[in-house]
Structure formats: C-alpha cells, structure tokens
C-alpha positions, -999 to 999 in steps of 0.1 A, spaced: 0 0 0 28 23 -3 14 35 -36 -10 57 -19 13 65 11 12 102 3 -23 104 -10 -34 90 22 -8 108 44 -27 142 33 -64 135 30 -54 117 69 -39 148 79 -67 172 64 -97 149 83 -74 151 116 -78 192 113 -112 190 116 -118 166 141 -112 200 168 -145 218 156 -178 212 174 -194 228 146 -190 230 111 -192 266 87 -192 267 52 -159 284 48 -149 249 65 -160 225 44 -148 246 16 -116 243 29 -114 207 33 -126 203 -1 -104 224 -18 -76 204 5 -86 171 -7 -90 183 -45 -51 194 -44 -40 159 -22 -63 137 -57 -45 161 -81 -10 153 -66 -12 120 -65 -23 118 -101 -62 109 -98 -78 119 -135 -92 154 -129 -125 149 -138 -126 124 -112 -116 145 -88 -138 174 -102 -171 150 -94 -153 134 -64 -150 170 -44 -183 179 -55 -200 154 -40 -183 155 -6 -193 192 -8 -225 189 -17 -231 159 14 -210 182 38 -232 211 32 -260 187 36 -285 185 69 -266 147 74 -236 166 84 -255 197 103 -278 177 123 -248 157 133 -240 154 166 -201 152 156 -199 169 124 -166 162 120 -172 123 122 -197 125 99 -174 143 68 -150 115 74 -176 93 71 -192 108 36 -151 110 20 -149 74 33 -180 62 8 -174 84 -22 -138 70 -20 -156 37 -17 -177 43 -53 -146 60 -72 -129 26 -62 -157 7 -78 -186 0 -48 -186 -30 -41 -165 -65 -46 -163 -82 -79 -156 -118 -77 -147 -140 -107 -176 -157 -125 -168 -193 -135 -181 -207 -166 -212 -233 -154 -195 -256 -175 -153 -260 -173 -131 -250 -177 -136 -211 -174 -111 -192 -193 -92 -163 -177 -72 -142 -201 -47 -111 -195 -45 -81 -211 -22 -50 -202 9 -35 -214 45 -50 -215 61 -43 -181 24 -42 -161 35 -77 -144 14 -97 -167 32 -134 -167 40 -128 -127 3 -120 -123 -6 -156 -139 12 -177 -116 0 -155 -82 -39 -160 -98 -35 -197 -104 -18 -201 -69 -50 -182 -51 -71 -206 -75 -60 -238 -65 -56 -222 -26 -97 -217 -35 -97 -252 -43 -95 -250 -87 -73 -270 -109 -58 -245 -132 -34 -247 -158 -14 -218 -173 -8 -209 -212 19 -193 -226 3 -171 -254 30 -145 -251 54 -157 -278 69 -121 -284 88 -110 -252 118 -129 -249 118 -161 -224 84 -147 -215 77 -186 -218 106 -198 -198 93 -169 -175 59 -188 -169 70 -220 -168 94 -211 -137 63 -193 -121 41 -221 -129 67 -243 -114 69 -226 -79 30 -222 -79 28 -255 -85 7 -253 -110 12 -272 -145 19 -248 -178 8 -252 -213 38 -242 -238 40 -258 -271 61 -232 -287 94 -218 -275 83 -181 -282 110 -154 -287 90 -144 -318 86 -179 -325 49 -193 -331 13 -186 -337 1 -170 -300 -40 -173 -313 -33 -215 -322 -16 -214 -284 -47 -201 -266 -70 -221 -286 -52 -254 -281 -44 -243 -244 -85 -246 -240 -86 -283 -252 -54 -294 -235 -79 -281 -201 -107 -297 -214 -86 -333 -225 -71 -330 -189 -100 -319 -168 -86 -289 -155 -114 -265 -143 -96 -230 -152 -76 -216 -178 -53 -187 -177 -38 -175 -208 -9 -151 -209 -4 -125 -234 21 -108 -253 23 -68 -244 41 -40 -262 61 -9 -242 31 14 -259 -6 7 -273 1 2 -306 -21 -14 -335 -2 -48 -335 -14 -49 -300 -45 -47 -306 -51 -67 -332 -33 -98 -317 -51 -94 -284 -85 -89 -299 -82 -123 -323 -69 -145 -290 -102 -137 -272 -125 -140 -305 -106 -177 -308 -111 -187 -269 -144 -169 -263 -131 -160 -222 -153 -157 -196 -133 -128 -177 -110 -103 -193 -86 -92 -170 -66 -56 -179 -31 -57 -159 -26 -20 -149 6 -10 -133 -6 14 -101 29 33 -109 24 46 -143 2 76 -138 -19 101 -157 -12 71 -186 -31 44 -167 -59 61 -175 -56 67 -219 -40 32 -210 -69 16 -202 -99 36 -226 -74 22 -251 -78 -15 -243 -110 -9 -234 -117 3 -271 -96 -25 -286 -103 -54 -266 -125 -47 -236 -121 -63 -207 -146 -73 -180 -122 -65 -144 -87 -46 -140 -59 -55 -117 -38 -36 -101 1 -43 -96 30 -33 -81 6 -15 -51 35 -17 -28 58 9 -50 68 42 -44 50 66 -68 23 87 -64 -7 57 -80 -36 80 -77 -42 72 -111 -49 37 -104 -81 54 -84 -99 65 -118 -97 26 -137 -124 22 -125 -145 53 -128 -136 63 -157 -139 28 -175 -166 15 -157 -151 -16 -149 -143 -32 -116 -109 -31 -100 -109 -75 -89 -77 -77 -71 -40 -65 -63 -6 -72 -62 10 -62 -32 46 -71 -35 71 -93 -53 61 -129 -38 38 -152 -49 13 -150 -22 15 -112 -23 -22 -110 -36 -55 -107 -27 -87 -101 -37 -96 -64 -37 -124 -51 -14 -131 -12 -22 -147 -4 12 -114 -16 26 -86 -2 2 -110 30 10 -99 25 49 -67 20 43 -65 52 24 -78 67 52 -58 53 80 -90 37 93 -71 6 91 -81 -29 75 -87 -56 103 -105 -78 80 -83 -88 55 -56 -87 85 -78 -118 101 -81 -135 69 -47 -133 65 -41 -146 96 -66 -176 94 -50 -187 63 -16 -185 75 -24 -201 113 -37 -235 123 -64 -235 150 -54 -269 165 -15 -257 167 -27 -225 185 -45 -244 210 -18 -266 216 6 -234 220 -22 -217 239 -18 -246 261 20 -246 262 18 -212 277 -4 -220 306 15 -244 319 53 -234 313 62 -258 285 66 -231 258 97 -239 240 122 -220 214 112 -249 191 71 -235 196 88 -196 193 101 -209 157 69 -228 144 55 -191 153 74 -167 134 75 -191 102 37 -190 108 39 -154 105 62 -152 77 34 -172 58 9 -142 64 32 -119 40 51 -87 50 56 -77 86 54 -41 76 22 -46 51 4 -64 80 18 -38 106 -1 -10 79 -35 -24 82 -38 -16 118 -59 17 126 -35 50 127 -5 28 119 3 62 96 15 75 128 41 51 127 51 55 99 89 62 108 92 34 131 75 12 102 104 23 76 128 17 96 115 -24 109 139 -51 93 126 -80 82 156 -97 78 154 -97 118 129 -129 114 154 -145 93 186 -139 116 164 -151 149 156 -183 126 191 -190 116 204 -185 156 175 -213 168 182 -235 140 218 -235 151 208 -248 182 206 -284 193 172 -301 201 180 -304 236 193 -268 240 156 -254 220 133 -278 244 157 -259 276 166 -227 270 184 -232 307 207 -257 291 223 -224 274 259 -219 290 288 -198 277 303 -219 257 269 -230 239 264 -196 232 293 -191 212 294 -220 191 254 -210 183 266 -181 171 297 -190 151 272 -216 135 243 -191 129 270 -164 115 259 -138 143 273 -127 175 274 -136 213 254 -105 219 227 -115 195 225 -149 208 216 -133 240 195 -109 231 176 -134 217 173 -159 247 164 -127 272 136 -116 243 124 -154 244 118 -158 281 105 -127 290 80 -133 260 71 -170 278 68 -151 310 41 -125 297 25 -151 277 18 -174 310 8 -143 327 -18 -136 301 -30 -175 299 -30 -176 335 -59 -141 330 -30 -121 349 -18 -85 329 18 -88 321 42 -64 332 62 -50 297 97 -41 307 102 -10 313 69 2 323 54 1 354 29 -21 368 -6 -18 349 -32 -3 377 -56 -24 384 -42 -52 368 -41 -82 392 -79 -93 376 -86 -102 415 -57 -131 415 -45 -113 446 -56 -122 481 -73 -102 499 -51 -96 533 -78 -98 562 -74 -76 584 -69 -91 621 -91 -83 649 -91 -57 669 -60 -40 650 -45 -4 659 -59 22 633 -33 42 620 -45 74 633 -32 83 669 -67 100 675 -85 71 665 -61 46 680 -64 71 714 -106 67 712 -103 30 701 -83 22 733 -109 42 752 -133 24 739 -119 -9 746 -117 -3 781 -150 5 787 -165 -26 770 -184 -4 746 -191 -21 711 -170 -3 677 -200 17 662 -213 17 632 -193 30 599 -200 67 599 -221 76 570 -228 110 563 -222 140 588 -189 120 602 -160 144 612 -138 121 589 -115 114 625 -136 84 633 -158 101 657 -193 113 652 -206 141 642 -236 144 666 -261 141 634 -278 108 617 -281 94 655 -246 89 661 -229 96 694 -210 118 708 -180 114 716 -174 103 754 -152 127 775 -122 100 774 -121 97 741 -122 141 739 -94 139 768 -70 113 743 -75 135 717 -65 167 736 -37 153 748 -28 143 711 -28 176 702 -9 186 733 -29 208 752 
C-alpha cells in the first residue's frame, strides 16, 4: 500500500484538522474540499474524477446529514470514506466461472504491467480456493516470457501449457486455442492465458489481443494495470478498453513508491471493476480487492478484516490451541517460538500487516525503519541450536552460546539478546493465559491489573488504626467494653468520631481527653 502512502498521508492529515470543531461553517468545508482536490491532483487521480469526487463530498458536507450531526466532524470523514468507496468501484467483484469448465481467464495490459508474474499469483490463489488450473503461454513475443511462466508455474505448482518456444517464435492465437482443449482433454477447471504486451498501445497490440479472445471466447478479461504509471493508466486503459474490452482490472505493483492515484480513476472512468492487487514481489502477495477496505486504508482507518483472513490462512487453530496450552502451563519452548514466526512469515510482509492496523500512519517512521531480515537472523540463531538446548533454554551456558553463534553467523550479543527476548516473552504469555496482565519491561505495573488473583489480606481483629486520634478513642473504647460503632455515613468528622447528626454519638469525655492530649494541650 505504499502507492498511496502520500495520498493517504494528506487527506489523513486534512480529516485530523477537523476533528477539533464542534461545529461546522461553510468556509470549513470549503476548505477541506479544496484540501482534498489538491492531495487527488498530486497524486495523479484523473481530474474529472476529482472534479465530481469533491463535488459530491461538498454537496453531502453542506447537507443537513452533516449539520444535524451530533459530531460533524465524524460525519465528513464518514461521507469521503463512501465516495472513496464508489470512485474505487462500490462494491467487490468476484470471478464468474463458466457453469460448465473450464472457465477461461485471459490477460490483457501493457509489457512491463506484471502480466506473466500475475498468472502464476492467480493460479496459486485458484488452487488455494480449491481450482485446478493450468497456465498458457500465449505470449510468444517477449523474450523467455515462456521460460518466465514455466518457472512461475513451477513454484506455484501449477502445471503450464507451452508448445512453442516463443521469442517471436509461433502462432500465439493456435496457443490459446489449443491451451483450452489441453484443459478440457485434462479436466482442468480454469484456464489462464498469458499475453504478449508491447512498451506502448500500438495497433499490432491490438489486433493480436482482440483475435486471441475472439478464438477462446473468455469468460473474464482481465486488464493488468501498473498502479505506478500515472496520468497514462488512465488513456491506457480507454485504449484496451476500445480495442479489446475487458470485464475486471488488476492492479500491480501497489507496494511501490509513486504517487498511483491514477490507479483510483480505472475504474470510474472505465466502468469496470478493480478484482484484485498485487501487493509485492512474492507469490502469495495478492489478494482479492475489497473497495470499502482499500477505502480504509487510504484513510488510515485501518483494514482488520483482511488482517484476520490473512491470519486464518496463515495459522492453524489446532497448533494454536496446543501453544495456547503450552503457555499455561510453562512448557513453551524456542522450538514452539520458531513454528510461530514461520507461521507469521506465511501471512506476507511484517510491515504490510503492521499498515492495516488503525493509525499505523503514525508510525510510519518506526514502520520504515522495521527489518525483516530480523525474522530471518532469529531463525538462523535457533536452528543453530541443538534439540536439547531449544526444548531448555536453561541448558544455554557460555560456551553454547558461542558455538550458536559462530554456526548461525551472528554474534554472542545476539545470541543473548535473543534468549532474554524469548523468556521474558514465555513469562508474559503465562501471565496472560493464566488471566494475569503482564508487566512490559520497562513500564510500570498496569493499575488495576491483578484481575482479583491477589488475596485479599484480612485484616486481624481488633487492630490499631493508624491514626493516633482514632487509635487514642479505640483504646478508650476498649476499656469501657463499649461495642466499635457503626461506619459513619454521612455528617462523620472524617477522625472516626461522630458528628452528633444521623443518631450517632457523641464522643465520650475520654475519648475528647486522648485527643486533647494528642494535640498537646
């Protein structure tokens, strides 16, 4: 999501200034607006996108939703939230398979968009989904584009059609077409073809692009756009649109650099749903797209949801029971620790997860500066351990310590950094299982935070108060056999004696005499 970084850093920043008004003017909203309208036309959005964009959130601001608001602040980020929502394209898209197989997928976009990359991450969420697919290599132009998919196919693990070497070699329609009956001979339920692209839209393109779908008939036309080209994206895509149509877009390379904000008006301006994105280099760095929540992360309202499904297809519910259970009863282990951060490797990019947290924009230093390769180097230190020292972290001596390290490549300082990180973590963890609060090093202890584990000290019988002058009448009291009276509720002098109202006492001349000679007179 670094595409939108800067977009999202401004229209964040402009919403925060409002949030201080109780009440909204005109002059306000106009200023918002006209804030927003200048963060859209840096970041490249199509201007009249941004021209019917603004003048919607205007028009809603100005509205009695917002006036009759009891936070009208609230409610503005909450009208900029859904028109970012429909510029995005509304609601999800999903693919639509053919009713009967296999249903043909094919790619469109310019050379360079991440087109043959894009094939093997789509046929690796398929078969995740539970498809067979197969992958054909229509894009004889590019050199070793076929090479190219057959290693992608290969580490997706999904098997690749590719009669014809390519590197101009070969008739790209006859691949498609016979890529459709290989799926059909084979039983494969989904067909993605690649295509050849060109640096610019050119005629050739066109042509070759438009006689591939007349020859397989697809049932979804996907247009590869790459979120980094800008203002182009947009003549880009009437272009294809025009030449070839296409029934979704996809958006790569979303984890870049660049401004993107042109990747916001696909979908306006073509009228044609955004289906999913490319988030980084690695296979599994894809995911369907959901406009209500790329909306939220534009916003720095955060994106929980696809942060839990991320998570429940990366975790196994009976292992986390299991280490759930470890915790509780002090049998966590530095093998467990390990089985953990692989699990979270599997979820994707510590830094992408770490982004779809509400306000992570505020951290957006301490973000830039995390290391993933610290996963990596705390991997390599465990594995270099034996089983015996991993089940008993005690076992750890001096001399273990340094041949960990030599064999891990790191030093004697890491190797106990790590060990001091891994038992303090087992320590908070049992505290937490156990239904304690932990206490985080250096920090205090949490108020309140014993969750009634702590006995209550009873207090003995018949104890001294603290107070000489209650102590002094408590004695008195004593000694004349009189019973304690009654907790002093309401009109009490706040000494323990009574205040001569509600029906309480007075106090007795012994207990006036002790207090006297308290004072000292």
């Amino acid at each position: 999501m670094a595409t939108f970084g800067s977009l999202s850093d401004r229209l964040a920043q402009t919403l925060t200034n409002l949030r201080g008004k109780g009440k909204l003017s005109p002059a306000d909203v106009d200023g918002t607006v006209r804030e927003i309208r200048r963060a859209l036309l840096d970041a490249d959005v199509s201007l009249d996108v941004v021209k019917a964009f603004t003048g919607a959130i205007r028009e809603r601001a100005l509205g009695d939703e917002v006036n009759k608001a009891l936070n009208p602040a609230q409610q503005v980020v909450q009208i900029v939230n859904e028109e970012l929502v429909q510029i995005l394209g509304g609601q999800q898209r999903r693919l639509e398979f053919a009713k009967r197989p296999p249903t043909v997928i094919m790619l469109a976009g310019l050379q360079g968009a991440g087109k043959t990359t894009l094939a093997g991450k789509l046929a690796k969420w398929l078969k995740k989904e539970g498809h067979t697919p197969v992958l054909v290599a229509s894009d004889l132009q590019r050199p070793n584009a076929v090479t190219q998919l057959q290693v992608v196919g290969e580490q997706a693990g999904v098997p690749v059609f590719a009669p014809e070497p390519g590197n101009g070699v070969g008739d790209p329609v006859k691949v498609a077409k016979n890529g459709v009956k290989f799926a059909q001979d084979k039983l494969y339920d989904t067909v993605i073809v690649d295509t050849a692209g060109r640096l610019g839209v050119d005629a050739d393109l066109m042509k070759q692009a438009s006689n591939i779908r007349k020859a397989v008939d697809p049932d979804e036309v996907l247009f590869v756009i790459d979120a980094m080209i800008g203002q182009d994206a947009v003549a880009t895509a009437k272009a294809f649109q025009e030449g070839v149509d296409f029934t979704g877009v996809v958006l790569t390379k979303l984890d870049g650099d660049a401004r993107g904000g042109a990747a916001l008006s696909v979908a306006s301006v073509t009228g044609r749903p955004i289906m999913f994105a490319s988030t980084g280099e690695g296979l599994d760095d894809f995911e369907p797209f959901h406009p209500d929540r790329m909306a939220s992360r534009i916003l720095d309202l955060g994106d929980i949801l696809t942060l839990i499904e991320q998570a429940q297809g990366a975790f196994d519910e009976k292992e986390a029971m299991e280490i759930a259970e470890k915790f509780a009863t002090d049998s966590f282990t530095l093998d467990d620790f390990l089985k953990q951060m692989q699990q979270l490797r599997k979820m994707g990019s510590i830094k992408g997860m770490l982004g779809m947290l509400p306000g992570a924009k505020g951290m957006r230093e301490q973000l830039d500066n995390f290391d993933e390769g610290e996963i990596v180097r705390t991997e390599a230190i465990i594995q270099s351990m034996t089983k015996a020292e991993r089940a008993n972290s005690k076992l750890l001596n001096g001399s273990r310590r340094v041949r960990i390290a030599r064999g891990s490549g790191m030093t004697v300082t890491d190797v106990n950094q790590l060990v001091n990180r891994f038992e303090q973590a087992a320590k908070m963890m049992k505290t937490v299982a156990k239904g304690g609060v932990p206490q985080v090093p250096g920090m205090g202890p949490i108020p309140g935070g014993s969750f009634g584990n702590r006995k209550q000290v009873a207090k003995k019988k018949g104890s001294k108060a603290g107070n000489p002058a209650k102590r002094a009448a408590e004695n008195a009291r004593i000694a004349s056999g009189e019973k304690a009276p009654a907790a002093n509720v309401g009109g009490g002098s706040g000494f323990g004696l009574g205040g001569g109202k509600g029906g309480k006492a007075a106090p007795t001349e012994e207990e006036l005499a002790s207090l006297q000679k308290f004072l000292g007179r």
